[in-house]
C-alpha positions in Angstrom: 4.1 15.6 -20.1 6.8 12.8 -20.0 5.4 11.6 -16.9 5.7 7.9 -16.1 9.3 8.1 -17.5 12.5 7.0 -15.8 13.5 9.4 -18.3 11.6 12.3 -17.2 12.1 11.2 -13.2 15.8 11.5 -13.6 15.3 15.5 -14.2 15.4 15.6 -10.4 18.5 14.7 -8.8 19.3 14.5 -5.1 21.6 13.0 -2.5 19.9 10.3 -0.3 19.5 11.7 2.7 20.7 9.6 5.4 21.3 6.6 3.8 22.0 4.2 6.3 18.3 4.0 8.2 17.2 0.7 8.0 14.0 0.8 5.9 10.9 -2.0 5.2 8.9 -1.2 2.4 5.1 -2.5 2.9 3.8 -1.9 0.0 4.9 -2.6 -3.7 3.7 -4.2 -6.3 4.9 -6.4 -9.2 3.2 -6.6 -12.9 3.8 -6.7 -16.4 0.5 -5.2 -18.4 2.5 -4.3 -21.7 -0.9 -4.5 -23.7 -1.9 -2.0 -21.2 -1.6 1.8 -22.2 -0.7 2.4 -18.3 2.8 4.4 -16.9 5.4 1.8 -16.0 3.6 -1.4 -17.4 6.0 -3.5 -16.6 7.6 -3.3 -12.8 9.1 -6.4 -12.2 12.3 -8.0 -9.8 14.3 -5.9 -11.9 12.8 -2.7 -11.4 11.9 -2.7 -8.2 15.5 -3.0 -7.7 16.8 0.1 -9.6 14.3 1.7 -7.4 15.2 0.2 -3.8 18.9 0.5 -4.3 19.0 3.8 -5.8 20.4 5.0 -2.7 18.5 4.6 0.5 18.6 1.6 2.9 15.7 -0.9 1.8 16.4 -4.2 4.0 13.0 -6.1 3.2 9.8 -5.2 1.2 6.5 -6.2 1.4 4.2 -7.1 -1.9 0.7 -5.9 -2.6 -1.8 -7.7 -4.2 -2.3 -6.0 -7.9 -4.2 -8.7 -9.9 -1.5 -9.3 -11.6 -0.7 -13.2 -13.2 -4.2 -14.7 -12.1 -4.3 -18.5 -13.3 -6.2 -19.3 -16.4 -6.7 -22.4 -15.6 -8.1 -22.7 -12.2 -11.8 -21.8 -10.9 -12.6 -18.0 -10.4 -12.1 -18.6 -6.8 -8.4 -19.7 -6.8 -7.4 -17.6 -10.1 -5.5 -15.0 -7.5 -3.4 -18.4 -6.4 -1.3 -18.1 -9.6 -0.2 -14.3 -8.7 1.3 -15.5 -5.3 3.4 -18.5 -6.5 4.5 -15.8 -9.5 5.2 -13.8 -6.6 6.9 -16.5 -4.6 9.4 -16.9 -7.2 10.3 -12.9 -7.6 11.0 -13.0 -4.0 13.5 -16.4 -4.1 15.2 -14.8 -6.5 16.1 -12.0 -4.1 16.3 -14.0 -1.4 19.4 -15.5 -3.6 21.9 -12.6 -2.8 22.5 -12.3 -6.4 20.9 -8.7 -7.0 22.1 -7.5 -3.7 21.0 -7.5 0.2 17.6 -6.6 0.3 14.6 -9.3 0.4 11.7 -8.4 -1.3 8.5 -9.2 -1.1 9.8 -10.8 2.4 6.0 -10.4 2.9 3.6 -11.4 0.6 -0.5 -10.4 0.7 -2.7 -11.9 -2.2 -6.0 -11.9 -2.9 -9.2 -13.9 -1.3 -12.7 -12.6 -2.0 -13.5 -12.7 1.3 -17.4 -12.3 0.5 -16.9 -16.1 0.2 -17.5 -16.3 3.8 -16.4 -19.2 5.7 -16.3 -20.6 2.0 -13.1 -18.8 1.6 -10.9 -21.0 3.9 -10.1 -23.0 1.3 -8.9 -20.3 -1.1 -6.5 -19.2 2.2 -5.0 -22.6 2.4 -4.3 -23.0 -1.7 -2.5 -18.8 -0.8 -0.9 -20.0 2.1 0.9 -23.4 0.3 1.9 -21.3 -3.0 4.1 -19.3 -0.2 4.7 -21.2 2.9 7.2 -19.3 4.1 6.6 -15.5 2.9 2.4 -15.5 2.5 0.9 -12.8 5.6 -2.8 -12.2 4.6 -4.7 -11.1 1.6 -5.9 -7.3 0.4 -9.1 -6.7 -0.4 -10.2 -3.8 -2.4 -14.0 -2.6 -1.4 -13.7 0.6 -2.8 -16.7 1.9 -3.6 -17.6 6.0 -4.8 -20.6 7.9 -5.7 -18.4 9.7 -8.4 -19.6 7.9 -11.7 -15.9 8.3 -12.9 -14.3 5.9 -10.4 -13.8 2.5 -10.7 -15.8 1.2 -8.0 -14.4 -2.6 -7.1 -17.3 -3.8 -4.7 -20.7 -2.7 -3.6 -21.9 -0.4 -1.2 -21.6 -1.4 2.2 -19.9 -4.5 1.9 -17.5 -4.2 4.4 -20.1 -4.7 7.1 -22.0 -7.5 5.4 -22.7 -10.8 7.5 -20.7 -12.7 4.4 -17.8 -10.5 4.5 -17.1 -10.6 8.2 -17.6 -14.0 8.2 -14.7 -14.4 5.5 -12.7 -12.1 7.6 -13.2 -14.1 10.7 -11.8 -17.2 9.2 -8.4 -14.8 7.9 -8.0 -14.1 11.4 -8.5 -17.5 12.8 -5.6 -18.6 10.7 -3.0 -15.9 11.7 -3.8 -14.0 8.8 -3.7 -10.2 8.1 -6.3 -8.0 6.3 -4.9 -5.1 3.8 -8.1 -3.0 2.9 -8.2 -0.5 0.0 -11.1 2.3 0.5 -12.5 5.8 -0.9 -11.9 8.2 2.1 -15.9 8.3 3.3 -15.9 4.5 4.1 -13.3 4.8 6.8 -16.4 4.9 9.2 -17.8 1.7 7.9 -14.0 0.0 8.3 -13.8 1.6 12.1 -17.8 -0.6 12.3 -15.7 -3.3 11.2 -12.8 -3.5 12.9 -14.6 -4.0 16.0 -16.9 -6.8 14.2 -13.1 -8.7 14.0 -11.2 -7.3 16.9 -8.5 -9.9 16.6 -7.6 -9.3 12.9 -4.9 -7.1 11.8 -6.6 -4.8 9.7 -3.6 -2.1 7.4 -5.8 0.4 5.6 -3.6 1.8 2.7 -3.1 5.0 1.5 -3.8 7.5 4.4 -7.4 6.3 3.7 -7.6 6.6 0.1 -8.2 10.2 -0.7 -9.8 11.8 -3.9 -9.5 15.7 -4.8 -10.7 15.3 -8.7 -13.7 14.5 -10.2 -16.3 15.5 -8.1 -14.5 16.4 -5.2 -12.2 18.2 -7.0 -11.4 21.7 -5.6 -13.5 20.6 -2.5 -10.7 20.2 0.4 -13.0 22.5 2.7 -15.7 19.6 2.3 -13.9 16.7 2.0 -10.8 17.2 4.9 -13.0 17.6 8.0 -14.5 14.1 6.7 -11.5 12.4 5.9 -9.6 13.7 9.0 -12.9 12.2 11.1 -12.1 9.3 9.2 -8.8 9.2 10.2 -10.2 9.6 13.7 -12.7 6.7 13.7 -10.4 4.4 12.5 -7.6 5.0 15.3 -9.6 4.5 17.8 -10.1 0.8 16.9 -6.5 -1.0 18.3 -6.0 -3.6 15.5 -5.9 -1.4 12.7 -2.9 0.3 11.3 -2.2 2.9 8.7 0.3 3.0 5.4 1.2 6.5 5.1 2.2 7.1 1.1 -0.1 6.6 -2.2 -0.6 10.8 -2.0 1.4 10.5 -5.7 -1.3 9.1 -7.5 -3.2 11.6 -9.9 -6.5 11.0 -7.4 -4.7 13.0 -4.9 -5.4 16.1 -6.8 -1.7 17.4 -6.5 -0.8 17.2 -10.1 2.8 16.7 -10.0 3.0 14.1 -12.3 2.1 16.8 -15.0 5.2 18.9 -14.2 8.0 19.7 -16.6 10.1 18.5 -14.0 9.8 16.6 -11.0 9.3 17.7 -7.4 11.6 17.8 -5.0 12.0 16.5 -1.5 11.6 19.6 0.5 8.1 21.1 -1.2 7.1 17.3 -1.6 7.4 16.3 2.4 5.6 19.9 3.2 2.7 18.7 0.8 2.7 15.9 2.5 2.7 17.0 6.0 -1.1 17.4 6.9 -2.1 14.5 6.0 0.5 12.3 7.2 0.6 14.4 10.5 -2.6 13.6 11.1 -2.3 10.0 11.0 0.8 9.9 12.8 -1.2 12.0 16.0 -4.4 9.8 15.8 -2.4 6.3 15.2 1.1 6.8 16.5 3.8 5.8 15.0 3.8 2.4 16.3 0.5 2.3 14.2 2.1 4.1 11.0 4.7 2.7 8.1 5.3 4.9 5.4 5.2 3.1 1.8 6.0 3.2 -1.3 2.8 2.3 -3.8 5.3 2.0 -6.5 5.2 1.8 -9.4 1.9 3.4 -9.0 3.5 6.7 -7.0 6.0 6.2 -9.4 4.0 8.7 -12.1 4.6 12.0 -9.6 8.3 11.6 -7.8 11.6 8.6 -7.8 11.9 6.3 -5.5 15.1 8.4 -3.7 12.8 11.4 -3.9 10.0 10.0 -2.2 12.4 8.3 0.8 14.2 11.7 1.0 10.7 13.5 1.5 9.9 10.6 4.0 13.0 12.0 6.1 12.2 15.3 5.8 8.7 14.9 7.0 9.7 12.8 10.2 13.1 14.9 11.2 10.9 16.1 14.2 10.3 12.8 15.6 12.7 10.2 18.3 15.1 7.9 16.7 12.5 5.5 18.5 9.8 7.3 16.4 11.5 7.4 12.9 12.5 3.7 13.1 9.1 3.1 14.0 7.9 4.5 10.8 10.1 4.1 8.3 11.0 0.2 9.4 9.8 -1.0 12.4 6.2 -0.9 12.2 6.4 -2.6 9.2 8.3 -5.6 10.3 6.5 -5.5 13.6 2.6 -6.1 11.4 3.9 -8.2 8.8 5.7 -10.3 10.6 9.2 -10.2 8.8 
């Protein structure tokens, strides 16, 4: 399949529905990995743009950490430094007016290993003066999955080690915010560790980072009740939010990025309605921003697609409700 194609995305045509609600995207990212054999290796200013004005109202974005333009030439601990003043400069160039009205990457979250401890307030302060002005926290990625085909980025358990509360402990002392990327069955262990750090705001991505392949692949009567406990655990706990999107990646199990053509909005939001309904009872959606993930989504639907679907899911909800989750949430966490 032509997935991962502007080509192939443009098979699917639809008007943007409603376009005039105000929208904040939380979570983008920006790369270019053009040795990489990877869909969409490079996803720049440039095309982010084509994607947030194809048609819906993007006012502001926020940027996620992706590893992306680490410094060669600083110490392993301030490497992620260079991606944030790389990023810095994306998001002046937006703020310019040139490409249109919307900021992004209004909001920017790096990278600090926060295993550091209280080691790691230095690396906060070098993050914090590559973007005075836009810098809201780092992301740190524990996932971690007994499935030997994942790509496991920490250790088990490390969420709840002495080291790594202690690093998150100073990110709160400074103001600081705490994205956390996670394989469904640790949502328990962040819920142990949200109330370790009751004063950090914690944004765990992806409705909690599902997997249907591999070994839980055709296993939804196994692995739901866990990651809707999940779900549970981790609403319970008041400074934690929850990004609702990342369901296009090919972990979901969904398959649509190996479609001749791509989904639409209607079937897309009804795939999308359990596990986004969920989060929305548990969290409300004070507690709930939908995102992007592009480019990643960006394999399985467009960008108007996805927004359209993100309608379509929350017709049922107040104006109150909708803004809530589409911008005001957003701007509300990240401080925009």
């Amino acid at each position: 399949m032509p997935y991962g194609s502007n080509d192939w995305l443009a098979l699917t045509q639809e008007p943007t529905l409603e376009p005039t609600l105000p929208i904040c995207d939380p979570h983008h990212h920006f790369w270019d990995r053009r040795p990489a054999s990877i869909p969409y290796q490079r996803y720049l200013l440039h095309e982010l743009n084509d994607d947030i004005y194809s048609g819906h109202n993007v006012i502001s974005t926020v940027f996620l950490e992706a590893r992306s333009m680490y410094s060669e030439d600083a110490t392993d601990e301030l490497r992620s430094v260079g991606e944030v003043e790389f990023v810095q400069g994306l998001a002046a160039a937006s703020a310019s007016g040139v490409y249109g009205p919307s900021r992004a990457a209004a909001g920017i979250m790096g990278h600090a290993d926060l295993k550091l401890g209280a080691d790691v307030a230095p690396v906060l302060d070098a993050l914090q003066a590559a973007s005075p002005n836009r810098f809201r926290g780092i992301r740190h990625n524990i996932t971690w999955n007994n499935d030997p085909a994942w790509e496991n980025r920490e250790n088990e358990g490390v969420v709840t080690s002495p080291k790594f509360i202690e690093g998150a402990k100073v990110l709160s002392q400074k103001g600081l915010r705490l994205d956390i990327m996670q394989s469904f069955p640790q949502m328990p262990e962040i819920a142990e560790f949200a109330k370790a750090v009751p004063d950090l705001p914690i944004i765990v991505n992806h409705v909690g980072g599902v997997s249907r392949v591999g070994i839980y692949g055709g296993k939804d009567d196994e692995i739901i009740p866990v990651w809707r406990d999940g779900v549970t655990a981790l609403a319970a706990c008041p400074n934690v939010t929850m990004k609702l999107g990342g369901l296009g990646m090919p972990r979901f199990g969904f398959g649509w990025h190996t479609r001749e053509t791509p989904i639409g909005s209607e079937e897309l939001a009804e795939a999308m309605k359990p596990w986004m309904r969920h989060c929305i009872e548990q969290f409300g959606p004070d507690r709930c921003m939908f995102e992007s993930n592009f480019p990643p989504d960006k394999v399985s639907f467009s960008y108007n697609i996805m927004y359209n679907a993100f309608k379509l899911l929350s017709k049922d909800y107040s104006a109150t409700e909708r803004a809530a989750l589409l911008h005001d949430t957003a701007v509300r966490v990240y401080g925009i």
